[in-house]
C-alpha positions in Angstrom: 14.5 -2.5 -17.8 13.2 -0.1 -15.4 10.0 1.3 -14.8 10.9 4.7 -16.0 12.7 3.5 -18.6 9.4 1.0 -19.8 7.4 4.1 -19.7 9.1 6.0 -21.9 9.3 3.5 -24.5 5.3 3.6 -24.0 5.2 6.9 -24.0 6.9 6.8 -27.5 4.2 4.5 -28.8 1.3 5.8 -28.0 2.4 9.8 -28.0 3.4 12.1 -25.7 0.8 12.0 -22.5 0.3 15.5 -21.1 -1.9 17.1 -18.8 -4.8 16.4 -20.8 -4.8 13.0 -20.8 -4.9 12.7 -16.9 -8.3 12.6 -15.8 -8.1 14.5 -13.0 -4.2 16.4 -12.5 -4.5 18.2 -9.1 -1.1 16.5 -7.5 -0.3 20.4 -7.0 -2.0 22.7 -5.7 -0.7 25.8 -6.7 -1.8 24.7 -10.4 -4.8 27.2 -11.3 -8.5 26.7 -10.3 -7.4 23.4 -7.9 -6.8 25.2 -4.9 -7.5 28.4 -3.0 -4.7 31.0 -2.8 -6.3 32.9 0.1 -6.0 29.8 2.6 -2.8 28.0 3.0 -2.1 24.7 4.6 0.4 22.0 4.9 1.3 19.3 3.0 4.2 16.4 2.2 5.5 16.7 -1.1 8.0 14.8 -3.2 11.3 16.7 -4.3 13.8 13.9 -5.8 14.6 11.0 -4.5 14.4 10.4 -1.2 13.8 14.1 -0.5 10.4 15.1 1.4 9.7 18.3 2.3 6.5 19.9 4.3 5.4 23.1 2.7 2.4 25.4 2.6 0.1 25.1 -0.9 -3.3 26.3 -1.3 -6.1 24.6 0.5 -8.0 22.6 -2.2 -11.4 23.2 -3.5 -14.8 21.5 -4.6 -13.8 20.8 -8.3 -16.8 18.4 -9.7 -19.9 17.9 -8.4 -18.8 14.9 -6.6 -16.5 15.8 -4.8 -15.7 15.8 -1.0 -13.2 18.0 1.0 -11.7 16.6 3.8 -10.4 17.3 7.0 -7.1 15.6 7.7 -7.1 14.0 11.4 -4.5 11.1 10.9 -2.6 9.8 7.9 0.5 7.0 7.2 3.2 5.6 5.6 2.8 2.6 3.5 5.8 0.2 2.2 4.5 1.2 -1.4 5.6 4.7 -0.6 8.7 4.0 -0.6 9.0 3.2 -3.9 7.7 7.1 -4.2 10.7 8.1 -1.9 13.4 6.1 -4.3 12.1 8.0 -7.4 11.4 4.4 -9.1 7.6 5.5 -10.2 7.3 7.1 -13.6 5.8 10.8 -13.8 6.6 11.5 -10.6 7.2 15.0 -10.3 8.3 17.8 -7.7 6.1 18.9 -5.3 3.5 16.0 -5.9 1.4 15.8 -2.9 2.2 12.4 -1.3 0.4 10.2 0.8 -2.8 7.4 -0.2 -4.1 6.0 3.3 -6.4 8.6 5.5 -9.6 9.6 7.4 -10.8 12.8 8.4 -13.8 15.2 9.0 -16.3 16.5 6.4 -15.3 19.8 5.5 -17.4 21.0 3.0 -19.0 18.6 -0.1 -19.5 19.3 -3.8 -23.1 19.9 -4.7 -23.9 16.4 -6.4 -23.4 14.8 -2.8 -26.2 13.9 -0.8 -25.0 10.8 1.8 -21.9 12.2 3.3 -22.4 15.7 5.0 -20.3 18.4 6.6 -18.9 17.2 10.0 -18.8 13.2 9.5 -15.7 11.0 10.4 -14.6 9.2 7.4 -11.9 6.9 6.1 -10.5 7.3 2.6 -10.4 3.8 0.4 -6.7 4.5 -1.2 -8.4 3.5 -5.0 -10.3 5.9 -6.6 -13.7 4.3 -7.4 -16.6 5.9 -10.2 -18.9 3.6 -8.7 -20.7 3.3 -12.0 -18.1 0.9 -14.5 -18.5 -2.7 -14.5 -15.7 -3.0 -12.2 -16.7 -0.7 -9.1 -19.9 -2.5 -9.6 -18.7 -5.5 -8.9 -16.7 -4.4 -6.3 -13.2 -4.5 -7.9 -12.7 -1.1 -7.8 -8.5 -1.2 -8.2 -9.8 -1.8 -11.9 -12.3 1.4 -12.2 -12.1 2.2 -15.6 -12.9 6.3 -15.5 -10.5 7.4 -12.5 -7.3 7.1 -14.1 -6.8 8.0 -18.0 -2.8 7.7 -18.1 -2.7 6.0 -21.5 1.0 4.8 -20.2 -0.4 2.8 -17.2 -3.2 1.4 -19.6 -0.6 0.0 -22.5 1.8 -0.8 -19.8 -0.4 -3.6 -18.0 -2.9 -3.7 -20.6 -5.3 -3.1 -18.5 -6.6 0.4 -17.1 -5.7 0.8 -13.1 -7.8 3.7 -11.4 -6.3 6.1 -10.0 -4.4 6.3 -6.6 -4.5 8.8 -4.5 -0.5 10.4 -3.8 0.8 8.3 -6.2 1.9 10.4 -9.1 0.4 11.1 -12.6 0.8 7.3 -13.6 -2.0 6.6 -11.1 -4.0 9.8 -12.3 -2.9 12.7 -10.4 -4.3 13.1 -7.7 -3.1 14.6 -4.6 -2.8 12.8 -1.8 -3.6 12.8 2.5 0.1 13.1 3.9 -1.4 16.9 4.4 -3.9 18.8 6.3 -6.5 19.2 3.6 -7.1 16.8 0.5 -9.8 16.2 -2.2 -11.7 13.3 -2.3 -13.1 12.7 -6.1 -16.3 10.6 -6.0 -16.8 11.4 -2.2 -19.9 9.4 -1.6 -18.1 6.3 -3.4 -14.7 6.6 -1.9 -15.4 7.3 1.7 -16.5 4.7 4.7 -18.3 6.4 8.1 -16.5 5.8 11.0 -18.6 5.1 14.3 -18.2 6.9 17.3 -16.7 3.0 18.9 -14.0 3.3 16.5 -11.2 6.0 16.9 -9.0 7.3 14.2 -6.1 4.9 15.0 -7.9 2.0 14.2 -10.2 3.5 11.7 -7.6 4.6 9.6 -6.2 1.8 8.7 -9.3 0.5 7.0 -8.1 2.5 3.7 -5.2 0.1 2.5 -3.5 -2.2 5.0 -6.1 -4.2 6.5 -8.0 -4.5 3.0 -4.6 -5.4 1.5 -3.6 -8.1 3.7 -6.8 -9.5 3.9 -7.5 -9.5 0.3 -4.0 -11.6 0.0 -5.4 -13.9 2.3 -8.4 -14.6 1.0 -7.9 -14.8 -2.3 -5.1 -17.0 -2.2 -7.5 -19.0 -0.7 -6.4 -19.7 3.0 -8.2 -22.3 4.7 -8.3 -24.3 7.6 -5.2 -26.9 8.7 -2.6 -25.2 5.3 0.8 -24.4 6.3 1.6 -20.7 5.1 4.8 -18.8 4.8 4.5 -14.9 4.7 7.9 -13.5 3.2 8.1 -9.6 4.8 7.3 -9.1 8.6 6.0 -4.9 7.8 2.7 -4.0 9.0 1.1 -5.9 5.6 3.5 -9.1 6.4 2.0 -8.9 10.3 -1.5 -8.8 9.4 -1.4 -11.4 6.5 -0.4 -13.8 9.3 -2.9 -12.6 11.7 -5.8 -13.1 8.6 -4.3 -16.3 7.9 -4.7 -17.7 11.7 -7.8 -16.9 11.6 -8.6 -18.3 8.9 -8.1 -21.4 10.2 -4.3 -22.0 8.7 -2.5 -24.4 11.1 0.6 -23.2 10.7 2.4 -19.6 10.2 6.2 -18.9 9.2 7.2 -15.4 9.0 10.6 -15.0 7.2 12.7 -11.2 7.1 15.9 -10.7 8.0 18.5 -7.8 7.3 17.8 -4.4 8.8 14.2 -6.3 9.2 14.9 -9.1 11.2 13.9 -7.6 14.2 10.7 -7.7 13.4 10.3 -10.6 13.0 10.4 -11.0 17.2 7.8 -7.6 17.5 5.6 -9.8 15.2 6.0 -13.3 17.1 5.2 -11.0 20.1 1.6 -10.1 19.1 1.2 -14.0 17.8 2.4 -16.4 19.4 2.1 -19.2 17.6 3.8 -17.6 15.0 6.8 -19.3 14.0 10.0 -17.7 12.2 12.5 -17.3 9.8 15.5 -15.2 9.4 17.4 -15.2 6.3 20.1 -13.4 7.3 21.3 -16.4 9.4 20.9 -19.3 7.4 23.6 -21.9 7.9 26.7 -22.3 5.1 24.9 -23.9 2.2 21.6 -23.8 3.1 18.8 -21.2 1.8 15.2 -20.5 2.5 13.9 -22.8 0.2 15.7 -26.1 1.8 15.2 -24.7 5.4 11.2 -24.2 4.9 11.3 -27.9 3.4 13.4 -29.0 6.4 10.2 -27.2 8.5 7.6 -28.5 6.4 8.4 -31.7 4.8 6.8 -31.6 0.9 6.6 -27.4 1.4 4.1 -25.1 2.7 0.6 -25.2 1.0 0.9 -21.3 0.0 3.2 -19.4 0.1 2.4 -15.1 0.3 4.6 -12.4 -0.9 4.1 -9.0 1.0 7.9 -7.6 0.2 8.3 -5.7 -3.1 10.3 -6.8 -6.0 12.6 -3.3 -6.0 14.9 -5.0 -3.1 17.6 -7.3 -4.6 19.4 -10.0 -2.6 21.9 -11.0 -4.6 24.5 -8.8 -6.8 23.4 -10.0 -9.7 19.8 -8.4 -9.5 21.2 -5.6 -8.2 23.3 -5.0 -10.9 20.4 -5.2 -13.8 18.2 -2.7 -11.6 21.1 -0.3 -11.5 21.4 -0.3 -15.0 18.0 -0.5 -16.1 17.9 -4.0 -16.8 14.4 -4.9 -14.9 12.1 -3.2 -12.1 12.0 -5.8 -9.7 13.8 -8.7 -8.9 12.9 -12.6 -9.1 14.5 -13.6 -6.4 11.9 -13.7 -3.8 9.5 -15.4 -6.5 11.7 -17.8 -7.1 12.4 -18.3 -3.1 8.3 -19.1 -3.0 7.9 -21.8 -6.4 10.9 -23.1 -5.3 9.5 -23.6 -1.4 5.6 -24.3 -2.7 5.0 -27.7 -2.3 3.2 -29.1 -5.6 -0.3 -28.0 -6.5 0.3 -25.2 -4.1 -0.7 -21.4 -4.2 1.3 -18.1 -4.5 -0.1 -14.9 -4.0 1.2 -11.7 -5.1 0.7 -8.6 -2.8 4.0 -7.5 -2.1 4.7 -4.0 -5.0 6.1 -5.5 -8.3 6.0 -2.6 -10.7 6.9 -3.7 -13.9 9.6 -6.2 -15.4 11.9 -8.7 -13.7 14.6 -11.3 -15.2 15.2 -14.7 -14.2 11.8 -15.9 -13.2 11.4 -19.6 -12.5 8.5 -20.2 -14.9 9.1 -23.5 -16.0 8.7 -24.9 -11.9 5.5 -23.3 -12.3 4.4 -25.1 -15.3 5.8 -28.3 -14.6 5.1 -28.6 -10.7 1.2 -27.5 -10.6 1.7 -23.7 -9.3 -1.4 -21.3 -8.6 0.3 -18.2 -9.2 -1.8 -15.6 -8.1 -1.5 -11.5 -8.9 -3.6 -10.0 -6.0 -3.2 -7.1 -7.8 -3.9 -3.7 -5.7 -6.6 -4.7 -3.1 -10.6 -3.2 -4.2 -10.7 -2.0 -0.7 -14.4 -1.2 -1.4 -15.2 -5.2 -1.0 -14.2 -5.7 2.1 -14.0 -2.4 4.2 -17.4 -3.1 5.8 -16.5 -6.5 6.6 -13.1 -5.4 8.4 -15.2 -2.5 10.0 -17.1 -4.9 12.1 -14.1 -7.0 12.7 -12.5 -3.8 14.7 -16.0 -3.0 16.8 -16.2 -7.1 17.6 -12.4 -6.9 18.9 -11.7 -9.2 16.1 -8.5 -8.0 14.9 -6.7 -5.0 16.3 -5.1 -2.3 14.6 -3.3 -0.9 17.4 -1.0 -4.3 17.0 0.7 -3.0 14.2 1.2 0.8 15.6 4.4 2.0 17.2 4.6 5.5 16.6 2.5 8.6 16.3 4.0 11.7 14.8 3.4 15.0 13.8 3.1 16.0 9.9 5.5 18.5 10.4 7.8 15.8 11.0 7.6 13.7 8.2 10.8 14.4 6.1 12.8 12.6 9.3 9.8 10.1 9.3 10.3 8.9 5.7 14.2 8.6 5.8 13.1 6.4 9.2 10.7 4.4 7.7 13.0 3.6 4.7 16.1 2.5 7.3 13.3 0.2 8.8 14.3 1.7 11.9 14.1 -0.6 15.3 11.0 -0.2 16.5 9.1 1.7 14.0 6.4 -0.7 11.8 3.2 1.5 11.5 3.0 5.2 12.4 -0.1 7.5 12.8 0.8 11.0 11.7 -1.5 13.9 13.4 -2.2 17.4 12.3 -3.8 20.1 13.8 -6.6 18.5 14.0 -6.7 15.0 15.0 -7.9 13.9 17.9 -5.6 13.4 21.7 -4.3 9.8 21.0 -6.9 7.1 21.9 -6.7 4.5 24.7 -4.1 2.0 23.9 -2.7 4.2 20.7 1.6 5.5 21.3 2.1 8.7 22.1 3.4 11.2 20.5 7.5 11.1 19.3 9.2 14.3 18.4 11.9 14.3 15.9 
């Protein structure tokens, strides 16, 4: 069935969920007491599907204690925010503030804030930590159990998420950093200084992507001499390889094709050693699975997902998702247990939302599968780790990054991003205030 669809049968069973039961419900500005009338700025927000627009809205304010107002200098576009832009997220609603990866400038901080001050670079982490539940003390802070209190999201997955920054009211609320301006709840906990060595366009990148592909990589497990495939060659897709070369994997087979498949050479460009797939010319007959076999002999040892389960192959999943029938489709998953060799791992990073048909489960029982949710990554666990791994030259973020554009622009970025335009895998959008573009970062495209 699909996601919407799920939640209102939730919604049904536990009782209606209204503004109340959000913990924080500040996706608009213009709502009363979250933001001040007298200053206006701008900010992307969500208007149906696939309809952005840039408006003005009030700047927002120091609500709790805790709380940290930022200066925008440089947000993205994630693959996740798609989903956003197709309308498939429950309690999405117009005028949401959109937008979850970002750094900035201290503007001004609540008055229970005592290690971040006014004028500090930062980097937002795109989960919403407490800092204080079991979780966030333990570093698995996409668990926090006090910054989302959707009760749909909880019964849902069973679990309680926290809470998402531009993501709509099923991730709590809150507003996100596609803007000039944006809250940050928890400000000491949720923000990472950034050193003078490291510019925005690296920096950035530090609240979701890197975290996320290298939280696939490790916790699949990687390790030296394993074969891996990476199904999905977006900016996640390109950094999960680069994580798993250097974790010592011998081999690395990238596999996209479609509207995609040119990535799949911009990818090979930045690693060489890289070797690739392309679906979308498969020989008569012959399919991912039996061609990564062909490659590989038994299979590869793991195999990574970092596509999303709303994108069907066939007609048959596209069918059920039209009508409601599941969220996300098997067909990838099934593509990887099929393709695993025995005893080998799968890790999950790629979006899946909700409910899917189809699924292969008895070739995971009966051929030794490590199936492996990686769930949303707990960026707070490694962001210090990939810090130093920018300042040591490491990894570089500015592999990824093709495009820098202007926030005013991001209606005709978004309808770009979502045709996988050529060219276009990672963009840094600028406001008023970001920075001139650093050495080695694009420069700036007008639309």
């Amino acid at each position: 069935m699909a996601l919407s669809q799920a939640a209102n049968l939730v919604e049904k069973a536990v009782g209606h969920t209204d503004t109340a039961d959000i913990h924080t419900d500040i996706s608009n500005y213009s709502k009363p007491g979250h933001g001040d009338p007298s200053e206006k700025i701008l900010v992307t927000t969500w208007e149906g599907k696939k309809s952005i627009k840039v408006v003005h809205a009030p700047k927002p304010k120091i609500v709790d204690d805790g709380d940290v107002i930022l200066k925008v200098t440089g947000s993205t576009i994630c693959g996740s925010d798609l989903h956003l832009y197709h309308g498939v997220i429950p309690q999405l609603q117009k005028g949401d503030v959109l937008g979850h990866e970002f750094c900035g400038i201290v503007d001004s901080v609540g008055p229970g804030v005592g290690t971040v001050k006014v004028g500090d670079r930062v980097v937002a982490s795109f989960p919403i930590s407490c800092g204080d539940c079991r979780f966030c003390k333990e570093k698995l802070t996409t668990a926090c159990e006090r910054t989302n209190a959707n009760k749909i999201a909880n019964v849902m997955y069973g679990n309680r998420p926290a809470g998402i920054f531009g993501y709509s009211h099923f991730a709590g609320g809150f507003a996100g950093g596609q803007s000039e301006y944006v809250r940050v709840p928890h400000g000491e906990q949720n923000l990472l200084h950034l050193p003078d060595d490291v510019p925005d366009e690296k920096g950035l990148y530090l609240s979701d992507v890197l975290a996320t592909s290298y939280h696939c990589v490790v916790d699949t497990g990687v390790q030296k001499g394993d074969t891996v495939a990476v199904w999905g060659a977006g900016p996640i897709g390109q950094m999960v390889a680069t994580f798993s070369f250097q974790q010592g994997a011998g081999r690395v087979i990238l596999i996209d094709g479609g509207d995609a498949a040119w990535r799949l050479g911009f990818v090979k460009g930045k690693l060489p050693r890289l070797e690739t797939l392309n679906f979308g010319t498969l020989p008569d007959g012959e399919s991912v699975t039996s061609q990564l076999k062909k490659m590989t002999g038994a299979g590869p040892d793991v195999c990574l997902d970092c596509t999303a389960g709303e994108f069907a192959k066939g007609w048959t999943h596209s069918l059920e998702i039209m009508l409601g029938l599941e969220t996300d489709t098997s067909e990838t998953l099934n593509e990887m247990v099929t393709s695993v060799r025995s005893f080998g791992r799968i890790g999950l990073t790629g979006v899946y939302a909700g409910y899917t048909n189809h699924f292969n489960i008895g070739a995971v029982m009966q051929t030794g599968i490590r199936l492996i949710g990686n769930g949303q990554a707990p960026v707070h666990k490694y962001w210090e780790e990939l810090l130093e791994m920018i300042r040591r030259q490491e990894i570089n973020p500015l592999d990824m990054v093709t495009h820098r554009v202007r926030l005013e622009d991001m209606d005709t970025v978004y309808a770009l991003f979502d045709e996988r335009a050529p060219g276009m895998q990672k963009v840094f959008v600028q406001t008023k205030f970001s920075s001139p573009p650093a050495h080695g970062a694009p420069q700036l495209s007008r639309f």
